[in-house]
C-alpha positions, 0 to 999 in steps of 0.5 A, a space after each residue: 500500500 502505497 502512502 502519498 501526502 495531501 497538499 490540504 493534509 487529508 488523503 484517501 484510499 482508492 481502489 485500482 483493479 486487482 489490487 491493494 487498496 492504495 492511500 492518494 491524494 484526496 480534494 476537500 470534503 466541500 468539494 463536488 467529489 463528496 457532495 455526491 454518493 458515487 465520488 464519495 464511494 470512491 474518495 472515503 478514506 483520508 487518513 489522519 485519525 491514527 492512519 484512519 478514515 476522519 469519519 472513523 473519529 466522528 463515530 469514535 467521538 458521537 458513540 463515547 458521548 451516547 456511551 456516557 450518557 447510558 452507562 452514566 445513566 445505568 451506574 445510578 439505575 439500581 441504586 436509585 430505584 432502591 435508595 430513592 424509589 424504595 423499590 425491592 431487590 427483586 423487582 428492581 432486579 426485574 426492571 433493570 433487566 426489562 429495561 436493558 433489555 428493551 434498549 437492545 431489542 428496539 434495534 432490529 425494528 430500528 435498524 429495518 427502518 434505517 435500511 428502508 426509508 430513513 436512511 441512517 444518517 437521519 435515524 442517528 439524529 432522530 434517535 439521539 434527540 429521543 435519548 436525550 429528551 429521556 435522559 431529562 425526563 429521569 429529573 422526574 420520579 413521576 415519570 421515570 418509566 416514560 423517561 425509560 421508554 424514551 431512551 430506549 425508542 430513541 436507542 433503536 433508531 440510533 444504536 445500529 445506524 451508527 456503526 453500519 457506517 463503518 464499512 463504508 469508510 473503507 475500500 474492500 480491500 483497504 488493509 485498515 478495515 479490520 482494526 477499525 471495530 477495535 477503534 471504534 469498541 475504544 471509543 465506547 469504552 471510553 465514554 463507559 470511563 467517563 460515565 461512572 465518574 462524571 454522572 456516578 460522582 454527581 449522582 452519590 455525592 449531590 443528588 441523583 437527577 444531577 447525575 441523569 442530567 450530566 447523562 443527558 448533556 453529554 447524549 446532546 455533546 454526542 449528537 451536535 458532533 455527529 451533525 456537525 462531523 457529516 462531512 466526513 462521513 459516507 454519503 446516504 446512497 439514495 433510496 432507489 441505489 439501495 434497492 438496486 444494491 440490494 438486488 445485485 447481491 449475487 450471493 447463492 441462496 445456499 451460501 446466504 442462508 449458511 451465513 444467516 443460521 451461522 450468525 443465529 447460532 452465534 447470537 444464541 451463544 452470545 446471548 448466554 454468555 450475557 446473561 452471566 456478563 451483564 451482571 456487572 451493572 446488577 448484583 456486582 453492583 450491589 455485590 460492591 455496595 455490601 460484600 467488600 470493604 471499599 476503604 483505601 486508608 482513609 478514603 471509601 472508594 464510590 461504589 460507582 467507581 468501580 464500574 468505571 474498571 471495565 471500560 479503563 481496562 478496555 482502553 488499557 488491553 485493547 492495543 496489546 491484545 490487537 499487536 498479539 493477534 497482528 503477531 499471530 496473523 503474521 505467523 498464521 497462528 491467530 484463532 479464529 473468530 469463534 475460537 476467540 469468542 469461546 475463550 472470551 466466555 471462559 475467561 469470563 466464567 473463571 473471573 465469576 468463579 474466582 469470586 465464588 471462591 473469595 465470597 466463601 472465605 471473605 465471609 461477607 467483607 473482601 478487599 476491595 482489590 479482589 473487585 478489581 482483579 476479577 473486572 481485569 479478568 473479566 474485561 481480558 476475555 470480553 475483548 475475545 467475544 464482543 468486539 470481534 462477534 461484531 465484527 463477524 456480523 459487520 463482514 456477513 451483513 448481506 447487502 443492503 441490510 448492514 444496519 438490519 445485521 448489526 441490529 441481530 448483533 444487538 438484539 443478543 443483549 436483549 436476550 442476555 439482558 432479560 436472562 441477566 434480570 431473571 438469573 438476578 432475581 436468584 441473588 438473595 436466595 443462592 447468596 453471593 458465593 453460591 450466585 457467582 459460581 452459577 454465572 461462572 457455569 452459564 459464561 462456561 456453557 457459552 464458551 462450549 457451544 462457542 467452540 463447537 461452532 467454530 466450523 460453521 462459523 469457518 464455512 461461512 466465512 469462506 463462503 462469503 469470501 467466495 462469493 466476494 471474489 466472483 461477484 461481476 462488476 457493476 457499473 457505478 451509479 451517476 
């Protein structure tokens, strides 16, 4: 791949016949090369956010502030429901499953509305004003489940548009493309940084509505910067160039449908694996306000603060773990997708078993840094599954359905969420040591089936590849 400078500093890849994609000079986005869908396809990728497309920043940027605004939001979600709602465990345990999980099924209807009449750029706006109009309406008690079902009716509409653009950043055979989801996954983990000290601090310290306003300011942050940084992202094809996309797919019927039940299977495992992982925002929660002593010399760590370990450890472990797999790429050692999701589960499963064992012989009050060990354990194998199982989805989305695809990948935390707030509701039965060696059994069961699927998931994208590789070319749009 060859590197050339841009006189106005921006460069991008173009695509020549048979080879590489290569990065060339590139004019300025105000130019009539990018007012149009053709000229932006062929002219989308300047280089200048760590050797990637600008437009990959804009999504970096707008998902770390709608990031912030939900996991700021969630921090405070269990403990306000039964410090300032008075609310039971049980129930709210419930309601915080429903919740999570609503917020990952409005998606898939979301994401058919993106695809066929909205478009994605407008469904991104149109979502993100919703969410943001919900997060004030958490100001009110009176109207705390209408502000719930406004987050999560804007969520659906804005949760699978906004990565689905990525690709479209990108040529096909741009080397860049596979390390923009771990990009983009940095950027989420971020704003999950930022949430639990920013809206948690407020919400413990100067009242709770405080810190679902700081949720709210931030989803407004998130969205001016997506109007404003449009520029720089993949122009919306019209409707009819969809629909002729759509209908050039020349990937055999027996082909699709292997990559449809190979992704079904995976999001059925993935499920699982969340009803065991999404614990960290319910009973882990309540787990770190009870069952450990938070003190650090004279100071008593927040209990929100904790949370803030998952998303740090992602931006810490991110680049190490991507420079490993580069490394086994290189040698053809690297695992495969599946391989990698079924190790992320059983790294999970053992962080929850490990606290089973410190729950029995803490007798109710461990140290604070047994916490932080088991959320470095449990973020180590996340980054096996749930990055690269978006990936999967990205790369066997088929045509003209991305943002559809990227629902279903969504759609798997709505079934992991439900199944969190219902193995939840078992927390004050089994107790803590008995709760966290179940977990560890559902992360290890994921884990299993994962690996099993390691074939079909192979065939399935060998077969995409094939069909990559003798699909005709087709005369541009004008």
């Amino acid at each position: 791949m060859k590197a050339y400078r841009c006189s106005n500093s921006h460069a991008v890849a173009v695509t020549k016949p048979n080879s590489a994609a290569s990065i060339a000079p590139c004019r300025s986005p105000r130019t009539k090369a990018s007012s149009t869908w053709r000229n932006w396809k062929n002219a989308r990728t300047c280089s200048t956010f760590f050797n990637q497309p600008p437009g990959l920043a804009i999504l970096f940027l707008t998902q770390m502030w709608e990031t912030f605004s939900y996991f700021g939001m969630r921090a405070l979600l269990v403990y306000y429901m039964t410090k300032q709602l008075l609310i039971g465990q049980q129930q709210a345990s419930m309601i915080y499953g429903i919740y999570t999980a609503t917020v990952y099924f409005t998606p898939i209807v979301g994401g058919v509305i993106a695809d066929r009449w909205l478009g994605r750029r407008r469904a991104v706006i149109i979502g993100g004003a919703i969410m943001a109009f919900g997060h004030f309406l958490m100001a009110s008690e009176s109207l705390f489940y209408f502000a719930l079902a406004a987050i999560a009716l804007g969520n659906g509409l804005f949760l699978p548009s906004l990565p689905s653009q990525i690709d479209g950043l990108y040529a096909k055979d741009d080397p860049r493309r596979g390390s923009a989801y771990n990009f983009y996954y940095v950027g989420l983990n971020l704003g999950g940084l930022l949430a639990p000290l920013v809206c948690g601090t407020l919400g413990e310290v100067y009242g709770w509505h405080w810190g679902f306003g700081a949720a709210g300011i931030g989803m407004l942050g998130g969205l001016l910067l997506y109007v404003f940084g449009q520029r720089w992202l993949p122009q919306e094809p019209p409707r009819a160039a969809r629909a002729i996309e759509t209908a050039n797919d020349t990937t055999p019927r027996d082909a699709l449908k292997q990559r449809v039940m190979a992704l079904v299977a995976v999001a059925l495992c993935v499920m699982i694996f969340r009803g065991a992982y999404e614990q960290t925002g319910n009973t882990i929660a309540l787990w770190a306000d009870a069952g450990i002593d938070r003190h650090f010399g004279n100071l008593v760590i927040p209990m929100t603060w904790f949370q803030a370990l998952n998303p740090l450890l992602v931006i810490a472990l991110t680049p190490v773990l991507v420079a490993h797999w580069m490394r086994q790429a290189r040698r053809g050692r690297e695992p495969t997708p599946a391989r990698k999701m079924a190790m992320g589960a059983f790294g999970v499963g053992a962080a929850f078993a490990m606290l089973a064992i410190v729950d029995a012989y803490a007798h109710g009050q461990a140290n604070w840094v047994w916490l932080a060990v088991f959320f470095l354990v449990l973020t180590t194998g996340e980054l096996f599954i749930l990055p690269i199982g978006l990936g999967l989805f990205a790369r066997l989305a088929p045509k003209g359905h991305g943002a559809t695809t990227i629902a279903g990948w969504f759609f798997t935390s709505f079934g992991g969420n439900l199944l969190a707030g219902a193995l939840g509701m078992l927390w004050t039965s089994f107790g803590p040591s008995a709760f966290f060696g179940a977990m560890a059994l559902v992360a290890a069961a994921a884990g299993t089936l994962l690996r099993l699927l390691d074939g079909a998931v192979g065939r399935a994208e060998a077969g995409n590849a094939v069909a990559a590789s003798i699909a005709p070319e087709r005369a541009q749009l004008d």
